[in-house]
N, C-alpha and C positions, 0 to 999 in steps of 0.2 A: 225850634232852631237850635236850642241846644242841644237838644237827644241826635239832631243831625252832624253838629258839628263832635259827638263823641265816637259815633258810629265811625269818624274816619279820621281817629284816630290809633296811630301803631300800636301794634301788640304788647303789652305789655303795660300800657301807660295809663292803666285804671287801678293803682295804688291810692285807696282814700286817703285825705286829708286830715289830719288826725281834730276828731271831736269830741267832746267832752258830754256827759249828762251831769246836770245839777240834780240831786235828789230833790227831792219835796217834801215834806211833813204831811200838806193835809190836800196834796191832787197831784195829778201826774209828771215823771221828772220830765226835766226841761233842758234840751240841747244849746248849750253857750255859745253860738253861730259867731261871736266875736272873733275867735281867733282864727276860725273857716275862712271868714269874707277879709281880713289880715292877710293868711297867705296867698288867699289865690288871687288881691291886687298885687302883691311882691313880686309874686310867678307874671303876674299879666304885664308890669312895671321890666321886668326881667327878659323877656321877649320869650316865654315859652308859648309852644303854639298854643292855638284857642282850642284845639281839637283834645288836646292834653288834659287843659284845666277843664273841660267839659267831661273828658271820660273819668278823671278823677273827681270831679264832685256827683256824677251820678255812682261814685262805689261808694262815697262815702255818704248819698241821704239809701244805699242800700245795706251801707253797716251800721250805720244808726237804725233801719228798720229793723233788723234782727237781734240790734243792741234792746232793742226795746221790748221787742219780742221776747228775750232771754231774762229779761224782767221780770215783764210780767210770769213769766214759766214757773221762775223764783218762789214770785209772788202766791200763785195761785195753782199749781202746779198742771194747768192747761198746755198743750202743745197743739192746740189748732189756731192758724192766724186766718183770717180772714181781710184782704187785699181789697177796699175799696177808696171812691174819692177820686177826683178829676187827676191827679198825679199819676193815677196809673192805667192809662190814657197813654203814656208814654211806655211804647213797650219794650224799649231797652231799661227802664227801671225797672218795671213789672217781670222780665224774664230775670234779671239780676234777683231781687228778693225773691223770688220763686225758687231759684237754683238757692241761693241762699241757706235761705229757712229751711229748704228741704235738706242740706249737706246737715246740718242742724237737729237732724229730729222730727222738725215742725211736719203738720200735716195743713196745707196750704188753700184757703179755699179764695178765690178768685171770679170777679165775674164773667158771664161767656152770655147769658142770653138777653142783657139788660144792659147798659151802658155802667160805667164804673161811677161816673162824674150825676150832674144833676139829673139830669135824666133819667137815673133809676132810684130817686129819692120818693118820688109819687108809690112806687108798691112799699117802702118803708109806712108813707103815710096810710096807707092802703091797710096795711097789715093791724098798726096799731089802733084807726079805726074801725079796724072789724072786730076788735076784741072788745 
């Protein structure tokens, strides 16, 4: 319902929402959604359309994926991301971080013959018990 109500939204109006990462010491950092779910009641309280606040918060969980992405790169100096998990399922996010990562550097791997979501967790399992 949301990826519907972004797709019709006017051009321009996918400016994410400004988010933060918390670093971490000892696991992975951690996006502070406090001040996300703040503006976009303000905006919703404000009367901006739904179509708005929908295509701006899919830019902004697609520049947190690249935000995170550019992390790890940091980190590890890898540049292949690999795009799974029922979220991208949704393929105005999945087109967004694809264009993304790729403006990026990143070399993008994504799923095509398997489902993204649970559905393709069974050849995970698959894999690991054949080892």
């Amino acid at each position: 319902m949301l990826e519907g109500l972004a797709r019709s939204a006017l051009t321009g109006a996918n400016q994410p929402y400004p988010l933060e990462l918390c670093p971490s010491q000892d696991g992975p950092d951690v996006a502070d959604t406090g001040p996300l779910i703040r503006q976009i009641a303000r905006e919703v309280l404000a009367g901006v359309p739904a179509p708005t606040v929908a295509a701006r918060f899919h830019a902004t969980v697609a520049a947190l994926i690249v935000q995170l992405a550019e992390r790890g790169r940091e980190t590890t100096g890898l540049d292949v991301v690999a795009l799974g998990g029922g979220v991208f399922q949704n393929a105005l996010l999945l087109a967004a971080a694809v264009r993304e990562l790729g403006e990026r550097g990143f070399t993008v791997l994504r799923p095509r013959l398997l489902p993204p979501n649970d559905g393709g967790i069974a050849l995970g399992q698959l894999m690991v018990g054949s080892s």
